[in-house]
C-alpha positions as semicolon CSV with decimal commas, in nm:
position;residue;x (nm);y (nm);z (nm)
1;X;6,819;3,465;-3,799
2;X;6,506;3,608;-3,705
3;X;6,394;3,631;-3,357
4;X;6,055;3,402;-3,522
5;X;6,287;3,149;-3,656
6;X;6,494;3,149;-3,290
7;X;6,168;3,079;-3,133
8;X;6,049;2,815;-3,382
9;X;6,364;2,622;-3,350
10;X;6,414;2,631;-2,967
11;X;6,041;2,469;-2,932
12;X;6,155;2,241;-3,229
13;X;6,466;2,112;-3,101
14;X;6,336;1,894;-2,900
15;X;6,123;1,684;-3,142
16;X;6,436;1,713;-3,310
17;X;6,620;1,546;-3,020
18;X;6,325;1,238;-2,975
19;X;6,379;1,150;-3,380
20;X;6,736;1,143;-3,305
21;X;6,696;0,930;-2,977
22;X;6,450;0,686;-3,174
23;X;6,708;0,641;-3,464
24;X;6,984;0,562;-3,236
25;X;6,777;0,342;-3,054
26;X;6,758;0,104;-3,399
27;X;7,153;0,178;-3,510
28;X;7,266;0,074;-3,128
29;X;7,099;-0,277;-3,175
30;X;7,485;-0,305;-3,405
31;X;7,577;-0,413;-3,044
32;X;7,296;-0,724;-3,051
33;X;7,530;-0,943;-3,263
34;X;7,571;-1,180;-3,005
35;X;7,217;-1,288;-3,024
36;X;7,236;-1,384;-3,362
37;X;7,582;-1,488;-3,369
38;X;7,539;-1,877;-3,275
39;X;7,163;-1,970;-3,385
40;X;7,354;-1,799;-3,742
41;X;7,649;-2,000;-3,673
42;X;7,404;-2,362;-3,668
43;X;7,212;-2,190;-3,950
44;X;7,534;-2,157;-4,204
45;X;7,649;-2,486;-4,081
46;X;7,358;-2,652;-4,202
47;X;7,325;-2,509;-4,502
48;X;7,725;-2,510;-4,587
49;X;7,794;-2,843;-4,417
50;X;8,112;-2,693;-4,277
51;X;8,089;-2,590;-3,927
52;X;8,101;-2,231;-3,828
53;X;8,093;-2,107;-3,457
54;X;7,957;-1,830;-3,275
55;X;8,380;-1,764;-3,236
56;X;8,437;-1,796;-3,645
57;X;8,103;-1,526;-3,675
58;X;8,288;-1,263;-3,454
59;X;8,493;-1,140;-3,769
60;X;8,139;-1,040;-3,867
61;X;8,080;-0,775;-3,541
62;X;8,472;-0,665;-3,586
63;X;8,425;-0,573;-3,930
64;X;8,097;-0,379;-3,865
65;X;8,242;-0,202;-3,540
66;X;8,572;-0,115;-3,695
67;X;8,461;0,013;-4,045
68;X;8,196;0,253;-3,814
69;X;8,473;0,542;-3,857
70;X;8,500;0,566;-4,183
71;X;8,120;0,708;-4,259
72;X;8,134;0,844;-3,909
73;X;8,421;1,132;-4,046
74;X;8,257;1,083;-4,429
75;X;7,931;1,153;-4,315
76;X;8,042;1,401;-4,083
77;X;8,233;1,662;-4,384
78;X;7,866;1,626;-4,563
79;X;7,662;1,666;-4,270
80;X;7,823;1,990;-4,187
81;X;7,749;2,113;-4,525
82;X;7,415;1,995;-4,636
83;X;7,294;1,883;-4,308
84;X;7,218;1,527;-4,137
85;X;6,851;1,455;-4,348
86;X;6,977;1,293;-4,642
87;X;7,307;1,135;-4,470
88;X;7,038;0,991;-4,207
89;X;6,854;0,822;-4,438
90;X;7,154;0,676;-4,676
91;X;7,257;0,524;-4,344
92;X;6,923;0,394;-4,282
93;X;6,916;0,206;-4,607
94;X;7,241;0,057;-4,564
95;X;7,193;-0,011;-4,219
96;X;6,821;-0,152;-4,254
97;X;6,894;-0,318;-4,576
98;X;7,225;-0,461;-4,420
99;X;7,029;-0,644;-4,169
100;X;6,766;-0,755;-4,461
101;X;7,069;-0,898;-4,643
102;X;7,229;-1,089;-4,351
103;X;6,864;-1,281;-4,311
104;X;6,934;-1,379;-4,682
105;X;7,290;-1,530;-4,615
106;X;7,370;-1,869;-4,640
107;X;7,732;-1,796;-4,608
108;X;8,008;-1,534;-4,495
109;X;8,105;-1,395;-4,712
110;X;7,708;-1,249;-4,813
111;X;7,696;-1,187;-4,361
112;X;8,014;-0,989;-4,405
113;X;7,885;-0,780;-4,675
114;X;7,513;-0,725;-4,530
115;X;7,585;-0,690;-4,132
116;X;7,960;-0,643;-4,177
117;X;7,976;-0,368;-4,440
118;X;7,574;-0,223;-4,421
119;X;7,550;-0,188;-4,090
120;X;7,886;-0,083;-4,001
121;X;7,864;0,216;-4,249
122;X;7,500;0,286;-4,157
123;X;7,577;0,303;-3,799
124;X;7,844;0,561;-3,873
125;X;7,673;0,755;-4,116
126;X;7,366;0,763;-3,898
127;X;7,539;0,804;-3,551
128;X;7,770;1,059;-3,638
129;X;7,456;1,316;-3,717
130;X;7,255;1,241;-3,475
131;X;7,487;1,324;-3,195
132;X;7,639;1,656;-3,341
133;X;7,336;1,772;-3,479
134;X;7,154;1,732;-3,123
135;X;7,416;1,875;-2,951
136;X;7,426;2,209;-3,241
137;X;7,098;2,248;-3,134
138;X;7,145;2,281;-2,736
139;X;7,454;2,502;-2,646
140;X;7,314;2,545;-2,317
141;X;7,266;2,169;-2,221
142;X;7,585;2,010;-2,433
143;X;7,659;1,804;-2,186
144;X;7,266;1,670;-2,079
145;X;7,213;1,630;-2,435
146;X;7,527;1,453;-2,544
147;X;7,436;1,164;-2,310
148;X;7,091;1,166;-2,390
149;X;7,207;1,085;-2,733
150;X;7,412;0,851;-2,674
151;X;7,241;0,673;-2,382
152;X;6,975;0,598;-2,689
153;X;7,205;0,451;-2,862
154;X;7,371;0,255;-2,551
155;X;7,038;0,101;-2,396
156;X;6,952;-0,051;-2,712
157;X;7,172;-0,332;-2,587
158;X;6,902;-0,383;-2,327
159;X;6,634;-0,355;-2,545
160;X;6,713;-0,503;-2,861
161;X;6,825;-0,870;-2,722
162;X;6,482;-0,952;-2,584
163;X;6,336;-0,862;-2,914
164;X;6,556;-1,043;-3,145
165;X;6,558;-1,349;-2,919
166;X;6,137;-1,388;-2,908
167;X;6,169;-1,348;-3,295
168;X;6,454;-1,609;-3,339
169;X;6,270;-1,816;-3,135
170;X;5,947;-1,753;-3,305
171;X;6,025;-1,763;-3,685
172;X;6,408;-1,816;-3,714
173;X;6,734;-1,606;-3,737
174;X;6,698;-1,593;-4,103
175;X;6,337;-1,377;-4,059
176;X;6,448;-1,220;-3,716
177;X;6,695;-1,046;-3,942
178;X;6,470;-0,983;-4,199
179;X;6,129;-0,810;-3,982
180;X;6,408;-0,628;-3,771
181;X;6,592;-0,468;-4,103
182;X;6,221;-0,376;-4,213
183;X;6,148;-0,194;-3,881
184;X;6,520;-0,018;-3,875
185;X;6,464;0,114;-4,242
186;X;6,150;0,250;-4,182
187;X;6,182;0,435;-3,875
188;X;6,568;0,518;-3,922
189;X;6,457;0,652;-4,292
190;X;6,130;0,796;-4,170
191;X;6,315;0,941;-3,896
192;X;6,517;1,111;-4,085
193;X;6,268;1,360;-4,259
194;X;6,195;1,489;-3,897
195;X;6,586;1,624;-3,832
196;X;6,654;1,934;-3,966
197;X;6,982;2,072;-3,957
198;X;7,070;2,297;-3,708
199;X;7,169;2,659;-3,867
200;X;7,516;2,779;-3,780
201;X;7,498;3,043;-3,485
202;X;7,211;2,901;-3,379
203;X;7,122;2,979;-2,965
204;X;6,817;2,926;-2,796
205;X;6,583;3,221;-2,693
206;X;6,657;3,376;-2,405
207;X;6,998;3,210;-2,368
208;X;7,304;3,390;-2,323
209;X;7,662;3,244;-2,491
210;X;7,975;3,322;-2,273
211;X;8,082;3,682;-2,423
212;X;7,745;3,728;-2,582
213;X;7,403;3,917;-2,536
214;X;7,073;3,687;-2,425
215;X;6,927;3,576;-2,784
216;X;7,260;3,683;-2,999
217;X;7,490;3,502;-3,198
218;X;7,699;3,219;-3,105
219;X;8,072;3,256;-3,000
220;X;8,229;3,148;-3,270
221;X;8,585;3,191;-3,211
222;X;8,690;2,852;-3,098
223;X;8,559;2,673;-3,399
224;X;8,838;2,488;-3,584
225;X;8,773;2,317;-3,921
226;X;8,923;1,898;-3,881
227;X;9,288;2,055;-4,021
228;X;9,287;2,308;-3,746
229;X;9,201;2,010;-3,444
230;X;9,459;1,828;-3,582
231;X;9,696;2,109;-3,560
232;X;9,621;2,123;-3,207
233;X;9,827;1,970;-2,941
234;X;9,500;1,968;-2,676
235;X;9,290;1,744;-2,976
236;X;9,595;1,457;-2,909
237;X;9,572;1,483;-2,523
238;X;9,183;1,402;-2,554
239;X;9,221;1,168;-2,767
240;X;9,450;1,006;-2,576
241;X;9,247;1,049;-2,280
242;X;8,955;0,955;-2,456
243;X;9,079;0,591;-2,537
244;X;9,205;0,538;-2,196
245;X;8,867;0,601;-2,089
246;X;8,708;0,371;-2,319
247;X;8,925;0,050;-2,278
248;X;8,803;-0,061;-1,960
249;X;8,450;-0,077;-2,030
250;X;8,495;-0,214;-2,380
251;X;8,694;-0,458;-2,150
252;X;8,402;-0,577;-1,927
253;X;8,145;-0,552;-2,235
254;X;8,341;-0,815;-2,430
255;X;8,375;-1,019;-2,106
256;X;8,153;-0,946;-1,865
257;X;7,989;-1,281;-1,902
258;X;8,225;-1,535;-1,895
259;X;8,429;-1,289;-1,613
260;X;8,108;-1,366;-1,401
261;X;8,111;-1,746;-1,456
262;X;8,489;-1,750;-1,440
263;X;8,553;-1,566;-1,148
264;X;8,271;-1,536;-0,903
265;X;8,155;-1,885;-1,028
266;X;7,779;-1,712;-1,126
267;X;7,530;-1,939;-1,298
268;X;7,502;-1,891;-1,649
269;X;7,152;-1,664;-1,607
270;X;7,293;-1,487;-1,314
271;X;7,596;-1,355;-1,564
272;X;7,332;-1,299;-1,836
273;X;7,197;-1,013;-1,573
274;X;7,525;-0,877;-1,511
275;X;7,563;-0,793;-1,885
276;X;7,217;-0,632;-1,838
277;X;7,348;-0,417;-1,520
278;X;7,665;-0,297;-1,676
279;X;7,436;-0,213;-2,023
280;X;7,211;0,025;-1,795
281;X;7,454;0,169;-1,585
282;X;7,675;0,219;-1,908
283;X;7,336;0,439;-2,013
284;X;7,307;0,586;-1,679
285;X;7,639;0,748;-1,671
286;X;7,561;0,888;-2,047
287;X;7,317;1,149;-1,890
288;X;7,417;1,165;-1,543
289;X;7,747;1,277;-1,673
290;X;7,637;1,463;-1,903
291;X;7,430;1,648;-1,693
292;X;7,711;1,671;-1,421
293;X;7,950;1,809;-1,687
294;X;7,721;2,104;-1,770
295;X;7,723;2,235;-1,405
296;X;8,083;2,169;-1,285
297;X;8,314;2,158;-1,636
298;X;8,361;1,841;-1,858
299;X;8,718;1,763;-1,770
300;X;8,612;1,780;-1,363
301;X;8,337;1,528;-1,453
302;X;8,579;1,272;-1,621
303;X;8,811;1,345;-1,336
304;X;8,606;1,218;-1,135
305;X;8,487;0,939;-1,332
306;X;8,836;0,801;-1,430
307;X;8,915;0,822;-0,989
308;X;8,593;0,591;-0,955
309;X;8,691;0,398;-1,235
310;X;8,978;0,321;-1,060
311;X;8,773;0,227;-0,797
312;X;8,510;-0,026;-0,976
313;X;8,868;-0,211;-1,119
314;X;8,966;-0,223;-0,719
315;X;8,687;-0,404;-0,659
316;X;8,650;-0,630;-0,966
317;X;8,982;-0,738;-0,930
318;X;8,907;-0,785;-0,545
319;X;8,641;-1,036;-0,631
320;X;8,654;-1,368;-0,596
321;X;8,460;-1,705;-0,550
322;X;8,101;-1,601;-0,423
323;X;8,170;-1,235;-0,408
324;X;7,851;-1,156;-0,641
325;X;7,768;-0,851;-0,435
326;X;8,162;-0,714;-0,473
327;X;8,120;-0,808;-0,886
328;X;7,791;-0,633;-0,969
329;X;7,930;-0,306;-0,733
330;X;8,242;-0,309;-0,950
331;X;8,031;-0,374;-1,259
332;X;7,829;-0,090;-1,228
333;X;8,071;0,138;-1,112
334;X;8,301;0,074;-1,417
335;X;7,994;0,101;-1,662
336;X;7,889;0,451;-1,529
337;X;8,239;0,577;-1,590
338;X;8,268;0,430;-1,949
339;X;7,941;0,571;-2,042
340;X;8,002;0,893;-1,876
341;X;8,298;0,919;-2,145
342;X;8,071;0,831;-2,404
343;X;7,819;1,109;-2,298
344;X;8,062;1,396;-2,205
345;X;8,298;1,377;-2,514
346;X;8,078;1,538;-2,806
347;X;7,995;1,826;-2,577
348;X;8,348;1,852;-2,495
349;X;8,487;1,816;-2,840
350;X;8,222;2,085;-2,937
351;X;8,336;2,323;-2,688
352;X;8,709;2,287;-2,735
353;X;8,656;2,316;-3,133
354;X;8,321;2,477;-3,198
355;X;7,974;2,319;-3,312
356;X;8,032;2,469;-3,645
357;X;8,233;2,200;-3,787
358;X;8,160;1,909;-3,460
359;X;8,025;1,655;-3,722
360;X;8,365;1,602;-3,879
361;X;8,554;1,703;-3,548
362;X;8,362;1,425;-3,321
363;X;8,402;1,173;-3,611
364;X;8,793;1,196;-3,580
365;X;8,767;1,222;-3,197
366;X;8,573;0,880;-3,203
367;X;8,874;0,726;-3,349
368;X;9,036;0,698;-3,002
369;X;8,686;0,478;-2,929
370;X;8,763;0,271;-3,234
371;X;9,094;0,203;-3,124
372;X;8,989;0,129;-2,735
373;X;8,727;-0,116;-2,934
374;X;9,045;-0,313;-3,058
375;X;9,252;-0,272;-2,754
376;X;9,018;-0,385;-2,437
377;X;8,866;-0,695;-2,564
378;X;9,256;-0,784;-2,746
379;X;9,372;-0,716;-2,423
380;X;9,181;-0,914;-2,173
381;X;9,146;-1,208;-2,404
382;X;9,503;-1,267;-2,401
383;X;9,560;-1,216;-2,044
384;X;9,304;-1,488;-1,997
385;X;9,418;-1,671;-2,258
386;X;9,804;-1,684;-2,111
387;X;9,745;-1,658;-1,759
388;X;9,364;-1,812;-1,680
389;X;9,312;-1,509;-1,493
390;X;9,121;-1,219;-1,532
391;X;9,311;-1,020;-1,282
392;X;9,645;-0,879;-1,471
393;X;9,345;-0,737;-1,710
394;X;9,213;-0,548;-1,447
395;X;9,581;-0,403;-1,345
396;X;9,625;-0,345;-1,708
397;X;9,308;-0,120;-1,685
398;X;9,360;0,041;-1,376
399;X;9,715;0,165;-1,554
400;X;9,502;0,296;-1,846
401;X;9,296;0,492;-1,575
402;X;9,554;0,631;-1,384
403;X;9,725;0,746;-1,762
404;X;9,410;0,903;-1,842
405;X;9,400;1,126;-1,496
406;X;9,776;1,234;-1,580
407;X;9,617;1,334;-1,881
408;X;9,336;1,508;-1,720
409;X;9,599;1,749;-1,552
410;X;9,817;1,766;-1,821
411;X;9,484;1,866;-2,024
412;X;9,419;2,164;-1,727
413;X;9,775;2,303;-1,793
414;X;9,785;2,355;-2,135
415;X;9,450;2,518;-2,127
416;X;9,545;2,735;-1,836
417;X;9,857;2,815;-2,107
418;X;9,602;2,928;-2,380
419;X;9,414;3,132;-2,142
């Protein structure tokens, strides 16, 4: 590469990064569902004459959340070979015309196949570039730029409700969908002729890889193709650790809500903020973490986390009647910590594996998400549903945190091994 190119590229990067940031900002709004959920649910009962509930819709959201994966690893083996352009902007058709279909159904089968199937595989084909990609492009701020990337994607949960709700209200679910999928598809597909992919060995000027000279090539000797992870003993311990992590957020996002009304007895607004609180603070910990992780080592930082996590579930499971100030403290503690996970692990699946081949790598290490995505909301809806209680949940959790410290140690000795 020549030193022109190296200087091109490091002021590039970061327009690079914005695109990246703006497309995940349209592909997060996957997690808006329950906004459309029951004014679709009235819509397909009218037209149908059979009733459908925002309940008999959520098949719709698991379908789209669980098939993610599949394009996320897919996407991932092309990405690392052509680059994230054109994969971008297949994902932005099926995610942008996914949403354009759903505001044609009048049933559930055609919801299944346009938000279900198109946006599920858009959001993986799209998400899985964006985040490798962006953090190819800034080995010396893997960490910052990991939750940058990913806090993009998170806060769209803030962002996107407001939206979709003024255009429901304004011209109907069936055209909310429809302007919304228009808007996706153009910038997500627009977007994607401003990412370029990032060119293997790539280091910014004037930085200096461990082992390396300032400006020179990349250490490379830690990257492992998707058979060598797998080969790996360390790649199960993360993953592991990585689901543990994830459960007990994806356990308060499901529930957060009703755990509010439920439990502290909070007005049906007043829970409406707490899903707002533990949406930013889920964000929050994206970059903070990220940021963290760069200057004191990713497994300290989810240390750390996982101990406060711990901490958070105290509290939340502490709460009672009236204790709004304990609930939003324990809220925001325990969204910090799950987006802190969600921010650290791309940097630190990049530098346990190498960014060479961290499209396809990150794609298999989300798995353990996918899998926390079935476990946490299974999990505490059963508890509720058996006990009325939210609180064995929250023991259940704080379990799943404690597992994922032993694994944090257990993670420290095998690497001290390798060393």
């Amino acid at each position: 590469m020549t030193k022109e190119l190296q200087k091109k590229l490091t002021t590039k990067r970061w327009l690079i990064l914005i695109a990246s940031c703006l497309i995940n900002l349209c592909i997060g709004s996957l997690y808006a569902w329950s906004v459309f959920s029951t004014p679709m649910a009235d819509h397909l009962t009218e037209v149908t004459g059979t009733a459908f509930t925002a309940s008999t819709l959520a098949i719709v959201f698991t379908l789209a959340n669980s098939i993610g994966p599949v394009t996320l690893i897919s996407g991932g083996f092309v990405n690392d070979r052509l680059g994230p352009k054109w994969v971008i902007f297949v994902g932005g058709i099926f995610f942008g015309g996914g949403m354009i279909i759903s505001g044609m159904a009048n049933s559930l089968s055609t919801l299944l196949i346009g938000y279900g199937l198109g946006c599920g595989l858009g959001m993986g084909l799209v998400y899985g570039c964006t985040i490798s990609n962006s953090v190819k492009f800034f080995p010396d701020k893997r960490g910052l730029i990991g939750g940058i990337a990913t806090a993009s994607y998170g806060i769209s949960s803030v962002l996107i409700p407001p939206v979709a709700n003024a255009l429901i209200d304004k011209v109907g679910v069936q055209k909310a969908f429809t302007v919304l999928g228009i808007v996706f598809l153009v910038v997500v597909c627009g977007g994607a002729f401003l990412i370029e992919k990032c060119p293997d060995g790539f280091v910014p000027e004037g930085y200096q890889p461990a082992g390396g000279k300032a400006g020179g090539p990349a250490k490379v000797s830690n990257d492992k193709d998707w058979k060598g992870m797998l080969a790996d003993p360390v790649f199960y311990v993360m993953i592991v650790m990585l689901t543990c992590g994830a459960v007990f957020g994806l356990m308060m996002i499901s529930q957060v809500s009703p755990m509010a009304q439920n439990k502290i007895g909070m007005s049906v607004a007043s829970a409406t903020i707490a899903i707002s609180v533990l949406a930013l603070f889920n964000a929050a910990g994206r970059v903070i973490a990220g940021y963290v992780s760069d200057i004191i080592g990713r497994i300290n930082t989810l240390t750390i986390m996982l101990v406060m996590a711990v901490v958070g579930l105290v509290l939340l499971y502490g709460a009672g009647e009236g204790d709004v100030a304990k609930f939003y403290i324990g809220v925001s503690v325990v969204g910090l910590c799950f987006g802190a996970f969600m921010g650290v692990f791309p940097g630190f699946t990049a530098d346990q594996f190498g960014q060479k081949n961290n499209s396809v790598n990150y794609g298999i290490m989300f798995i353990g998400f996918a899998l926390a995505g079935y476990v946490g909301p299974t999990i505490v809806g059963k508890v509720y549903a058996n006990s009325g209680s939210y609180d064995p949940a929250f023991k259940i959790a704080m379990i799943l945190a404690g597992v994922g410290i032993l694994l944090t140690i257990i993670y420290r000795v095998m690497s001290k091994k390798k060393a």
